[in-house]
N, C-alpha and C positions, 0 to 999 in steps of 0.2 A: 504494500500500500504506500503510495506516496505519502512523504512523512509533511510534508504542508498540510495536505488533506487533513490529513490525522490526528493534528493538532489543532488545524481549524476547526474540525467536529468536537473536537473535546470542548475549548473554549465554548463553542457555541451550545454545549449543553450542561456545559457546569457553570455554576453561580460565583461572583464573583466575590473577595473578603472585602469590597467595599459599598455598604448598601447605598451610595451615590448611584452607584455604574450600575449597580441594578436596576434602580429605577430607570435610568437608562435606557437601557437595553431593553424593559418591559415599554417604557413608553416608545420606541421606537419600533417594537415587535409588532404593538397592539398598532399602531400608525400605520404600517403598513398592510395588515389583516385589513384594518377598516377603510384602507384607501381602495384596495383591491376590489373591497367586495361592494365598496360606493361606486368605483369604476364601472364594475360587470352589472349593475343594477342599473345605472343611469345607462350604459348603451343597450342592455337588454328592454328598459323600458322606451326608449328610442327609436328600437326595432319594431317593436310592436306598433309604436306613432308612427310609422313609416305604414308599414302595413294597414294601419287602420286609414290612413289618409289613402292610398293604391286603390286599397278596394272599390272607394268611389268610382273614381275611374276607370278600374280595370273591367267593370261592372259593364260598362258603354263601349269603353276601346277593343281590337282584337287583337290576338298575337301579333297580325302585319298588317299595314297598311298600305296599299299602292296609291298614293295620290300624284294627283296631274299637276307638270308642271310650267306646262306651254298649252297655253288656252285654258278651255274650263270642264272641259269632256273626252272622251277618248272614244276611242269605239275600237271592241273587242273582237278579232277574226272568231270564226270556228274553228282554226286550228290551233288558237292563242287560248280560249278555251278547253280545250279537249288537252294539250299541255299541261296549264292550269290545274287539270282535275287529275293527271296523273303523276303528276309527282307524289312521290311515296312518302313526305314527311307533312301535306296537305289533307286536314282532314275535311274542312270544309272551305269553300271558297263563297263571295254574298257580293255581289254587284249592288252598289249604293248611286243615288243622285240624291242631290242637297245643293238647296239653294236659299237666301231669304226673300222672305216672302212678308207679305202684309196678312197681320188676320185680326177680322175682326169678329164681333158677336154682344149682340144687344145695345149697339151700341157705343161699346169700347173698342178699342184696337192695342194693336202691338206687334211689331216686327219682329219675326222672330226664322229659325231654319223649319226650312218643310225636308225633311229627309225622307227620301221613297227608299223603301225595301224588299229586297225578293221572299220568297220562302228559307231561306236555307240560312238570312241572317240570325234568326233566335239561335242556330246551332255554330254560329259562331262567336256571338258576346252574349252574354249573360243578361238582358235587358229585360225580358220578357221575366225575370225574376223580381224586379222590382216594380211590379204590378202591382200598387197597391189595393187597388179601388177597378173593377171592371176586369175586363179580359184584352187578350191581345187583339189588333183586329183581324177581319176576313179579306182574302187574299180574293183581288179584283172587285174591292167594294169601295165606297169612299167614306167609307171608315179610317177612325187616324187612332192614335196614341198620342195625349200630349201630357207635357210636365207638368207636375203640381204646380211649380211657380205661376207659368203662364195659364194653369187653368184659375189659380186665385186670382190673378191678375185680371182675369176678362168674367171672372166669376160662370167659367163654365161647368155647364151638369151634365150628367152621362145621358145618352143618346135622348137630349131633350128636343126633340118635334114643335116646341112651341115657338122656339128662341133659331136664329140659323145662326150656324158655325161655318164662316168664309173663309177664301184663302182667295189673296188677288196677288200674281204674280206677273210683275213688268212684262211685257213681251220684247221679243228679240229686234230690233234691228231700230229705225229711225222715221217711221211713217207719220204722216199727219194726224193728227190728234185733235175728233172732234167728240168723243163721248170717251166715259170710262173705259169701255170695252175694246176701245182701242188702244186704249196701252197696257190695259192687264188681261189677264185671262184670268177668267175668277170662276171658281167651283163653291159647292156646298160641301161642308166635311161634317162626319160625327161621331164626335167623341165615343168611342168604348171602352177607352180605360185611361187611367193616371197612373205614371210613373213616380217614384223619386228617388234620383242618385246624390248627384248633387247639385248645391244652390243653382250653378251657371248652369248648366245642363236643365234643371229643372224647368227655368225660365225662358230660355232659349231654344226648346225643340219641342217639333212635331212628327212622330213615324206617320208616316203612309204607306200605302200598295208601290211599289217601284214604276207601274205601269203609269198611275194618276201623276206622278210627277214628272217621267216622260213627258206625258201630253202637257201640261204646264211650262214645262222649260220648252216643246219644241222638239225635242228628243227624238232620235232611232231606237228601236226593240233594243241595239247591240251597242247602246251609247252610253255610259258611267262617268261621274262625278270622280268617283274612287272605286277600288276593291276591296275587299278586307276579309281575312285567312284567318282562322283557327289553324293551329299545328297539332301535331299528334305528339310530336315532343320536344319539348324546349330544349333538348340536348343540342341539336343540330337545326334550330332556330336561323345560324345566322349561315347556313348551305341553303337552306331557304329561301330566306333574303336575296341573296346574288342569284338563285336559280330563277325566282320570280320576275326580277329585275333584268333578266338575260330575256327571258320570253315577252313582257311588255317592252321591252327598249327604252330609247332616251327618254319618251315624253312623260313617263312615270318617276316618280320616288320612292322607293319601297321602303317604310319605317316601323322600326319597334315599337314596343309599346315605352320605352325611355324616352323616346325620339317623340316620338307623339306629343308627350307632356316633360318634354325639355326645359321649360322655366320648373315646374312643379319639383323635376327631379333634384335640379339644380339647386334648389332651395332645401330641401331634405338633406342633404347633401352636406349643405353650407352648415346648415345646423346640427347634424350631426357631427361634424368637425369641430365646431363651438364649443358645444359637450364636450366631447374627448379631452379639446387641448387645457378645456377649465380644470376638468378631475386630474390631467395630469400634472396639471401646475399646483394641483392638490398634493400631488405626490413628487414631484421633485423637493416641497417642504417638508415633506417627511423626511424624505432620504438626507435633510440637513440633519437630524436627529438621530441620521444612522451614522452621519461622518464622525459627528458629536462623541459617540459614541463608541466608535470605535478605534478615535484618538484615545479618550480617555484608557480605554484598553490595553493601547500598545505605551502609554505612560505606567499604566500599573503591572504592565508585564516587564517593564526595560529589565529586571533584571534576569528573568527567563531567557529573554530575548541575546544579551550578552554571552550567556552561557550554551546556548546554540551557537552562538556567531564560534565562540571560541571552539567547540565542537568540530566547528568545521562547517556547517552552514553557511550559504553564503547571501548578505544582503539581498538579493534578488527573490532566493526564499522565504527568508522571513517575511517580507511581503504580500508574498504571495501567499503565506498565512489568513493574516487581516484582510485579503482582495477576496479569497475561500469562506471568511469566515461572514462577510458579508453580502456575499453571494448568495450562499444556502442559505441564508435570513431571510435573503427577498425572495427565493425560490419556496421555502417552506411555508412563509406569508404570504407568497402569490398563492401557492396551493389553497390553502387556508380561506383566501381573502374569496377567491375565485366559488369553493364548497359553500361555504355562509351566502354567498350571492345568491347562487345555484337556487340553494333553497329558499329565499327568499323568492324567487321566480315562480318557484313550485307553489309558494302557499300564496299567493298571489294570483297565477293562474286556477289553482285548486278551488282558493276560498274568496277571490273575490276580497281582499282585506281593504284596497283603497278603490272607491268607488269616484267617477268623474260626474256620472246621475244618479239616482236611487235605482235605476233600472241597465246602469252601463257600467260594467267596469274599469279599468284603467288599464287599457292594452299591455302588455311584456311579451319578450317572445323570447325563449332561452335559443341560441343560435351558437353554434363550435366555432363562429368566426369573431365571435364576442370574448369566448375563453380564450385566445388563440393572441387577441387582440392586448387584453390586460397581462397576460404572462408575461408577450413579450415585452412590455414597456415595465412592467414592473423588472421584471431580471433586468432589461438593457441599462436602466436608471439606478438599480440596487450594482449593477457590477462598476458603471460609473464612478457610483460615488463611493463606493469601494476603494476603489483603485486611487482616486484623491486622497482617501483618509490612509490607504496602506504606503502613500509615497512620504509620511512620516518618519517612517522607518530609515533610519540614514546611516551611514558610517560613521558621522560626525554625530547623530543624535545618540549611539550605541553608546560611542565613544567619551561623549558628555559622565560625568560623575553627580 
Protein backbone atom coordinates (compact mmCIF):
# COMPACT_ATOMS: atom_id res chain seq x y z
CA UNK A 1 0.00 0.00 0.00
CA UNK A 2 1.38 3.38 -0.75
CA UNK A 3 2.40 4.76 2.55
CA UNK A 4 0.86 8.50 1.67
CA UNK A 5 -2.28 6.77 1.31
CA UNK A 6 -1.95 5.06 4.45
CA UNK A 7 -1.37 7.80 6.44
CA UNK A 8 -3.67 9.96 4.80
CA UNK A 9 -6.60 7.32 5.89
CA UNK A 10 -5.29 7.12 9.40
CA UNK A 11 -5.38 10.83 9.81
CA UNK A 12 -8.51 11.09 8.30
CA UNK A 13 -10.15 8.64 10.66
CA UNK A 14 -8.51 9.33 13.91
CA UNK A 15 -9.27 12.31 16.19
CA UNK A 16 -7.11 14.69 16.64
CA UNK A 17 -5.37 15.67 20.64
CA UNK A 18 -6.52 19.09 19.89
CA UNK A 19 -10.29 19.65 20.34
CA UNK A 20 -9.74 23.05 18.17
CA UNK A 21 -8.87 20.97 14.97
CA UNK A 22 -11.61 18.90 15.67
CA UNK A 23 -14.13 21.12 15.51
CA UNK A 24 -12.52 21.78 12.47
CA UNK A 25 -12.46 19.02 10.80
CA UNK A 26 -16.22 18.26 11.90
CA UNK A 27 -17.21 21.68 10.65
CA UNK A 28 -15.75 21.25 7.47
CA UNK A 29 -16.87 17.45 7.05
CA UNK A 30 -20.46 18.50 7.81
CA UNK A 31 -19.99 21.73 5.15
CA UNK A 32 -19.20 19.61 2.64
CA UNK A 33 -22.05 16.68 3.21
CA UNK A 34 -24.54 19.80 3.31
CA UNK A 35 -23.18 21.45 0.33
CA UNK A 36 -23.27 18.22 -1.71
CA UNK A 37 -26.47 17.37 -0.87
CA UNK A 38 -27.87 21.26 -1.33
CA UNK A 39 -26.08 20.93 -4.79
CA UNK A 40 -27.83 17.44 -5.80
CA UNK A 41 -31.33 18.98 -4.45
CA UNK A 42 -31.24 22.34 -6.15
CA UNK A 43 -30.24 20.61 -9.67
CA UNK A 44 -32.59 17.64 -9.01
CA UNK A 45 -35.22 20.11 -8.25
CA UNK A 46 -34.31 22.09 -11.41
CA UNK A 47 -34.74 19.15 -13.53
CA UNK A 48 -37.96 18.46 -12.68
CA UNK A 49 -38.65 22.62 -13.57
CA UNK A 50 -37.40 21.82 -16.71
CA UNK A 51 -39.51 19.15 -17.31
CA UNK A 52 -42.52 20.57 -15.83
CA UNK A 53 -42.08 23.70 -18.06
CA UNK A 54 -41.29 20.98 -21.72
CA UNK A 55 -44.23 19.23 -21.09
CA UNK A 56 -46.30 22.31 -22.11
CA UNK A 57 -44.84 22.32 -25.04
CA UNK A 58 -43.93 19.15 -25.82
CA UNK A 59 -47.79 18.57 -25.59
CA UNK A 60 -48.37 20.73 -29.14
CA UNK A 61 -44.76 20.35 -30.70
CA UNK A 62 -43.57 16.85 -32.58
CA UNK A 63 -40.30 15.13 -32.51
CA UNK A 64 -39.51 17.10 -36.09
CA UNK A 65 -40.59 19.66 -37.70
CA UNK A 66 -40.13 20.56 -41.44
CA UNK A 67 -40.85 24.14 -41.85
CA UNK A 68 -40.75 26.37 -45.06
CA UNK A 69 -38.26 28.50 -45.65
CA UNK A 70 -38.77 30.27 -49.13
CA UNK A 71 -42.25 31.25 -49.42
CA UNK A 72 -45.01 30.19 -47.33
CA UNK A 73 -46.02 26.51 -48.62
CA UNK A 74 -44.47 23.70 -50.35
CA UNK A 75 -46.01 21.12 -52.10
CA UNK A 76 -45.27 17.51 -51.55
CA UNK A 77 -44.60 14.99 -54.67
CA UNK A 78 -46.00 11.37 -54.22
CA UNK A 79 -42.65 10.06 -54.20
CA UNK A 80 -41.53 12.76 -51.44
CA UNK A 81 -44.23 11.14 -49.66
CA UNK A 82 -44.04 7.51 -50.19
CA UNK A 83 -40.04 8.30 -49.00
CA UNK A 84 -41.46 10.11 -46.06
CA UNK A 85 -43.47 7.17 -44.94
CA UNK A 86 -40.78 4.73 -45.39
CA UNK A 87 -38.03 5.57 -43.49
CA UNK A 88 -37.62 3.09 -40.69
CA UNK A 89 -37.10 5.60 -37.63
CA UNK A 90 -40.75 7.44 -38.93
CA UNK A 91 -43.42 6.56 -37.07
CA UNK A 92 -45.88 8.98 -38.06
CA UNK A 93 -45.69 11.79 -40.48
CA UNK A 94 -49.01 14.97 -40.29
CA UNK A 95 -49.17 17.46 -43.13
CA UNK A 96 -50.10 20.96 -41.35
CA UNK A 97 -51.31 24.47 -42.99
CA UNK A 98 -51.60 27.44 -40.51
CA UNK A 99 -52.08 30.76 -41.03
CA UNK A 100 -53.64 33.94 -39.04
CA UNK A 101 -56.79 34.56 -39.57
CA UNK A 102 -59.41 36.83 -38.11
CA UNK A 103 -62.39 35.36 -35.97
CA UNK A 104 -64.91 36.45 -34.65
CA UNK A 105 -68.36 35.49 -32.78
CA UNK A 106 -71.14 37.55 -31.02
CA UNK A 107 -69.64 40.17 -31.61
CA UNK A 108 -66.16 40.00 -30.56
CA UNK A 109 -63.13 39.38 -32.57
CA UNK A 110 -59.60 38.32 -32.28
CA UNK A 111 -56.71 37.30 -34.49
CA UNK A 112 -55.45 34.44 -33.86
CA UNK A 113 -53.70 30.94 -36.03
CA UNK A 114 -56.21 28.64 -37.96
CA UNK A 115 -54.15 25.53 -38.15
CA UNK A 116 -55.70 22.74 -40.58
CA UNK A 117 -54.87 19.12 -39.71
CA UNK A 118 -54.84 15.73 -41.33
CA UNK A 119 -55.96 12.50 -39.54
CA UNK A 120 -52.63 11.18 -38.45
CA UNK A 121 -51.70 14.59 -36.40
CA UNK A 122 -53.25 13.28 -32.91
CA UNK A 123 -50.69 10.37 -33.48
CA UNK A 124 -48.02 12.55 -33.79
CA UNK A 125 -48.32 15.26 -30.77
CA UNK A 126 -50.17 14.61 -27.88
CA UNK A 127 -52.85 17.60 -28.27
CA UNK A 128 -55.81 15.68 -28.47
CA UNK A 129 -54.87 14.91 -24.71
CA UNK A 130 -55.52 18.16 -23.60
CA UNK A 131 -59.07 18.14 -24.39
CA UNK A 132 -60.59 19.43 -21.66
CA UNK A 133 -64.08 20.25 -22.30
CA UNK A 134 -65.78 18.52 -25.67
CA UNK A 135 -64.17 16.13 -28.05
CA UNK A 136 -61.77 16.36 -30.96
CA UNK A 137 -63.21 17.33 -34.02
CA UNK A 138 -64.75 15.35 -37.34
CA UNK A 139 -62.52 14.83 -40.15
CA UNK A 140 -64.01 16.93 -43.31
CA UNK A 141 -66.42 18.89 -41.13
CA UNK A 142 -66.13 22.55 -40.10
CA UNK A 143 -65.79 21.62 -36.95
CA UNK A 144 -62.57 23.34 -35.11
CA UNK A 145 -60.73 22.85 -31.64
CA UNK A 146 -59.86 26.02 -30.01
CA UNK A 147 -57.93 27.34 -26.88
CA UNK A 148 -59.36 28.00 -23.77
CA UNK A 149 -57.72 31.48 -23.91
CA UNK A 150 -59.21 32.51 -27.03
CA UNK A 151 -62.51 30.67 -26.24
CA UNK A 152 -62.77 33.01 -22.80
CA UNK A 153 -61.73 35.76 -24.81
CA UNK A 154 -64.78 35.63 -27.48
CA UNK A 155 -66.72 33.85 -24.79
CA UNK A 156 -67.31 30.93 -26.98
CA UNK A 157 -69.72 27.75 -26.09
CA UNK A 158 -69.58 24.37 -27.52
CA UNK A 159 -71.23 23.75 -30.62
CA UNK A 160 -73.66 26.61 -29.83
CA UNK A 161 -76.24 27.19 -33.18
CA UNK A 162 -77.58 30.23 -31.80
CA UNK A 163 -74.27 32.40 -31.76
CA UNK A 164 -71.86 31.95 -35.28
CA UNK A 165 -68.34 31.10 -34.92
CA UNK A 166 -66.35 32.90 -38.10
CA UNK A 167 -63.01 32.74 -39.60
CA UNK A 168 -62.40 35.56 -42.32
CA UNK A 169 -59.00 34.85 -43.96
CA UNK A 170 -57.22 37.61 -46.38
CA UNK A 171 -57.23 36.25 -49.73
CA UNK A 172 -54.30 35.96 -51.96
CA UNK A 173 -53.09 38.31 -54.35
CA UNK A 174 -54.15 42.40 -54.96
CA UNK A 175 -57.76 42.80 -56.49
CA UNK A 176 -60.16 45.48 -56.11
CA UNK A 177 -61.88 45.67 -53.06
CA UNK A 178 -65.49 46.49 -53.06
CA UNK A 179 -67.21 44.39 -50.25
CA UNK A 180 -65.93 42.06 -47.42
CA UNK A 181 -65.95 39.20 -49.59
CA UNK A 182 -63.43 40.32 -51.56
CA UNK A 183 -60.72 40.38 -49.48
CA UNK A 184 -61.59 37.44 -47.09
CA UNK A 185 -62.82 34.34 -47.54
CA UNK A 186 -65.00 33.65 -44.51
CA UNK A 187 -66.41 30.20 -43.25
CA UNK A 188 -68.68 29.27 -40.22
CA UNK A 189 -66.75 27.19 -37.68
CA UNK A 190 -68.00 25.14 -34.56
CA UNK A 191 -66.44 24.75 -31.66
CA UNK A 192 -66.21 20.91 -30.37
CA UNK A 193 -63.82 21.10 -27.97
CA UNK A 194 -61.33 23.21 -25.64
CA UNK A 195 -57.95 22.76 -25.24
CA UNK A 196 -55.33 24.00 -22.64
CA UNK A 197 -51.44 23.66 -22.99
CA UNK A 198 -50.21 26.74 -22.44
CA UNK A 199 -51.16 30.59 -21.93
CA UNK A 200 -49.67 31.45 -25.64
CA UNK A 201 -50.93 28.52 -27.25
CA UNK A 202 -54.04 28.78 -25.55
CA UNK A 203 -54.82 32.09 -26.92
CA UNK A 204 -53.45 31.97 -30.13
CA UNK A 205 -54.90 28.66 -31.93
CA UNK A 206 -57.46 27.09 -33.62
CA UNK A 207 -57.24 23.19 -35.12
CA UNK A 208 -59.34 22.42 -38.19
CA UNK A 209 -59.82 19.68 -40.85
CA UNK A 210 -56.45 20.29 -43.12
CA UNK A 211 -58.82 20.30 -46.06
CA UNK A 212 -61.08 23.75 -44.79
CA UNK A 213 -57.98 25.53 -44.49
CA UNK A 214 -56.68 24.49 -47.93
CA UNK A 215 -59.72 26.16 -49.31
CA UNK A 216 -59.15 29.30 -47.09
CA UNK A 217 -55.57 29.80 -47.83
CA UNK A 218 -56.10 28.99 -51.70
CA UNK A 219 -54.35 25.80 -51.33
CA UNK A 220 -53.57 22.31 -53.50
CA UNK A 221 -54.71 18.76 -51.87
CA UNK A 222 -50.60 18.28 -51.91
CA UNK A 223 -49.65 21.88 -50.48
CA UNK A 224 -48.31 22.20 -46.59
CA UNK A 225 -47.40 25.10 -44.28
CA UNK A 226 -45.12 22.51 -42.59
CA UNK A 227 -44.71 18.79 -41.75
CA UNK A 228 -44.38 17.28 -38.52
CA UNK A 229 -42.97 13.55 -37.57
CA UNK A 230 -43.25 11.43 -34.59
CA UNK A 231 -40.11 9.18 -34.27
CA UNK A 232 -40.19 5.65 -33.01
CA UNK A 233 -36.87 6.55 -31.29
CA UNK A 234 -35.13 9.34 -30.10
CA UNK A 235 -31.96 7.34 -30.34
CA UNK A 236 -31.23 8.05 -33.92
CA UNK A 237 -33.55 11.34 -33.91
CA UNK A 238 -30.89 13.24 -35.42
CA UNK A 239 -30.23 10.37 -38.89
CA UNK A 240 -33.77 11.47 -39.06
CA UNK A 241 -33.28 14.91 -39.29
CA UNK A 242 -30.68 14.83 -42.22
CA UNK A 243 -32.74 11.93 -43.91
CA UNK A 244 -35.83 14.16 -43.97
CA UNK A 245 -34.03 17.07 -44.93
CA UNK A 246 -32.39 15.07 -47.99
CA UNK A 247 -35.81 14.18 -49.27
CA UNK A 248 -37.61 17.73 -48.94
CA UNK A 249 -34.59 19.79 -50.14
CA UNK A 250 -33.52 23.34 -49.74
CA UNK A 251 -36.88 24.94 -49.36
CA UNK A 252 -37.59 23.09 -45.81
CA UNK A 253 -35.85 23.28 -42.39
CA UNK A 254 -36.07 20.38 -40.43
CA UNK A 255 -36.08 21.14 -36.49
CA UNK A 256 -36.05 19.41 -33.14
CA UNK A 257 -38.04 19.93 -30.66
CA UNK A 258 -34.82 22.22 -28.90
CA UNK A 259 -34.97 24.11 -32.11
CA UNK A 260 -38.50 24.69 -32.10
CA UNK A 261 -38.45 26.40 -28.64
CA UNK A 262 -34.96 27.91 -28.81
CA UNK A 263 -35.50 31.07 -26.73
CA UNK A 264 -37.49 28.76 -24.18
CA UNK A 265 -34.57 26.36 -24.13
CA UNK A 266 -32.01 28.86 -23.88
CA UNK A 267 -33.42 30.32 -20.96
CA UNK A 268 -33.62 26.94 -18.81
CA UNK A 269 -30.50 26.70 -19.67
CA UNK A 270 -29.32 30.01 -18.46
CA UNK A 271 -30.95 29.34 -15.30
CA UNK A 272 -29.93 26.31 -14.71
CA UNK A 273 -26.21 27.48 -14.89
CA UNK A 274 -27.29 30.22 -12.31
CA UNK A 275 -28.16 27.43 -9.89
CA UNK A 276 -25.16 25.44 -10.33
CA UNK A 277 -22.55 28.36 -10.28
CA UNK A 278 -24.43 29.80 -6.82
CA UNK A 279 -24.38 26.22 -4.87
CA UNK A 280 -20.93 26.06 -6.17
CA UNK A 281 -19.64 29.26 -4.85
CA UNK A 282 -21.46 27.67 -1.80
CA UNK A 283 -18.83 25.25 -1.85
CA UNK A 284 -15.66 26.78 -2.97
CA UNK A 285 -16.45 28.48 0.94
CA UNK A 286 -16.53 25.43 2.24
CA UNK A 287 -13.58 24.12 0.84
CA UNK A 288 -11.85 27.41 2.79
CA UNK A 289 -12.72 25.58 5.97
CA UNK A 290 -11.09 22.58 4.43
CA UNK A 291 -7.68 24.59 3.80
CA UNK A 292 -8.39 25.93 7.28
CA UNK A 293 -8.11 22.87 8.37
CA UNK A 294 -5.82 21.04 7.14
CA UNK A 295 -3.16 23.61 7.80
CA UNK A 296 -3.93 23.46 11.20
CA UNK A 297 -3.12 19.76 10.71
CA UNK A 298 0.12 19.78 9.04
CA UNK A 299 1.03 22.49 12.01
CA UNK A 300 0.11 19.87 14.72
CA UNK A 301 1.71 17.05 12.82
CA UNK A 302 5.27 19.00 12.16
CA UNK A 303 6.74 16.86 14.35
CA UNK A 304 5.48 13.53 12.78
CA UNK A 305 6.19 15.17 9.68
CA UNK A 306 10.02 15.74 10.44
CA UNK A 307 10.41 12.37 11.53
CA UNK A 308 9.27 10.99 8.10
CA UNK A 309 11.25 13.40 6.34
CA UNK A 310 14.26 12.06 8.39
CA UNK A 311 13.12 8.48 7.49
CA UNK A 312 13.70 9.13 4.21
CA UNK A 313 10.44 10.47 2.88
CA UNK A 314 10.64 12.92 0.63
CA UNK A 315 8.90 16.46 0.68
CA UNK A 316 6.88 15.71 -2.28
CA UNK A 317 5.36 12.89 -0.18
CA UNK A 318 4.55 14.28 2.75
CA UNK A 319 2.30 16.36 0.74
CA UNK A 320 0.85 14.34 -0.96
CA UNK A 321 -0.28 13.04 2.58
CA UNK A 322 -2.43 16.31 3.38
CA UNK A 323 -3.44 16.59 -0.86
CA UNK A 324 -4.87 12.27 0.06
CA UNK A 325 -6.19 13.20 3.09
CA UNK A 326 -8.30 15.94 1.78
CA UNK A 327 -9.34 14.37 -1.12
CA UNK A 328 -11.05 11.38 0.57
CA UNK A 329 -12.83 14.14 2.69
CA UNK A 330 -14.46 15.44 -0.31
CA UNK A 331 -14.89 12.01 -1.94
CA UNK A 332 -16.51 10.43 1.33
CA UNK A 333 -18.69 13.96 1.67
CA UNK A 334 -19.50 13.97 -1.81
CA UNK A 335 -20.64 10.28 -1.32
CA UNK A 336 -22.57 11.29 1.75
CA UNK A 337 -23.75 14.69 0.52
CA UNK A 338 -24.92 13.01 -2.82
CA UNK A 339 -27.16 9.74 -0.52
CA UNK A 340 -28.84 12.46 1.97
CA UNK A 341 -29.82 14.34 -1.54
CA UNK A 342 -30.88 11.20 -3.01
CA UNK A 343 -33.37 10.65 -0.42
CA UNK A 344 -34.57 13.74 -0.18
CA UNK A 345 -35.67 13.38 -3.99
CA UNK A 346 -37.21 10.16 -2.93
CA UNK A 347 -39.49 11.45 -0.10
CA UNK A 348 -40.34 14.39 -2.00
CA UNK A 349 -41.34 12.47 -5.16
CA UNK A 350 -42.94 9.73 -2.62
CA UNK A 351 -44.74 12.08 -0.24
CA UNK A 352 -45.35 15.19 -1.82
CA UNK A 353 -43.46 17.12 1.36
CA UNK A 354 -43.36 20.74 -0.41
CA UNK A 355 -46.27 21.57 -2.26
CA UNK A 356 -46.39 24.65 -5.15
CA UNK A 357 -50.62 24.40 -4.99
CA UNK A 358 -52.61 22.21 -2.59
CA UNK A 359 -53.29 20.01 -5.41
CA UNK A 360 -49.59 20.20 -7.33
CA UNK A 361 -46.40 19.20 -6.00
CA UNK A 362 -43.11 20.73 -6.53
CA UNK A 363 -41.59 18.94 -9.41
CA UNK A 364 -37.78 16.98 -8.72
CA UNK A 365 -36.55 14.51 -10.91
CA UNK A 366 -33.54 12.26 -9.57
CA UNK A 367 -31.22 12.10 -12.98
CA UNK A 368 -27.27 10.08 -12.92
CA UNK A 369 -26.36 13.32 -14.71
CA UNK A 370 -27.09 15.25 -11.58
CA UNK A 371 -24.81 12.73 -9.30
CA UNK A 372 -22.23 12.67 -11.96
CA UNK A 373 -22.44 16.55 -11.91
CA UNK A 374 -21.89 17.40 -7.99
CA UNK A 375 -19.11 14.42 -7.51
CA UNK A 376 -17.33 15.82 -9.94
CA UNK A 377 -17.15 19.46 -8.73
CA UNK A 378 -17.01 18.47 -5.27
CA UNK A 379 -13.76 16.10 -5.75
CA UNK A 380 -12.34 18.76 -8.43
CA UNK A 381 -12.76 21.78 -5.74
CA UNK A 382 -11.83 19.32 -2.49
CA UNK A 383 -8.46 18.04 -4.57
CA UNK A 384 -7.87 21.83 -5.27
CA UNK A 385 -7.98 23.01 -2.27
CA UNK A 386 -6.04 20.22 -1.02
CA UNK A 387 -3.37 20.78 -2.85
CA UNK A 388 -3.10 24.78 -1.74
CA UNK A 389 -3.33 23.70 1.81
CA UNK A 390 -0.67 20.59 1.40
CA UNK A 391 1.82 23.19 -0.45
CA UNK A 392 2.41 24.13 3.26
CA UNK A 393 4.49 21.40 3.77
CA UNK A 394 8.00 22.97 2.87
CA UNK A 395 11.71 22.08 3.43
CA UNK A 396 12.11 25.25 5.14
CA UNK A 397 8.68 24.90 7.14
CA UNK A 398 10.17 21.04 8.34
CA UNK A 399 13.15 22.65 8.94
CA UNK A 400 11.62 25.74 11.07
CA UNK A 401 12.11 24.71 15.20
Amino acid sequence: MNVSFYIARRYLRSASKSTAINVINRIAAVGIVAGGAALFVALSVFSGLINFSLSFSNAADPDLKAVVVQGKSIRITPEQKRSLTQLPNVYKWSGVVEERALFTYNGKEQVAVLKGVDGNFTAVTGLQKSIYAGEWFLQNSGQVVVGSGLAQNLSIGLLDYNNVFEVLMPRAGGAEVNAVSDAFHQTVLYPSGFFSVSEELDANYVFCDIRLAQQLLEYQPDEYSALEFAVSSSDEIDQTQQAIGQILGTKVEVKNRAQLNDALYKMLNTENLVVYLFFTLVLIIVMFNLIGALIMMIIEKKSNLQTLLNMGMSVKQLRRIFLLQGSLLCVVGGIMGIGIGAVLVYLQQQFSLVMITPTLAYPIVFEIKNVVIVFVTITTLGFLASMLASNRVSARFLSEK
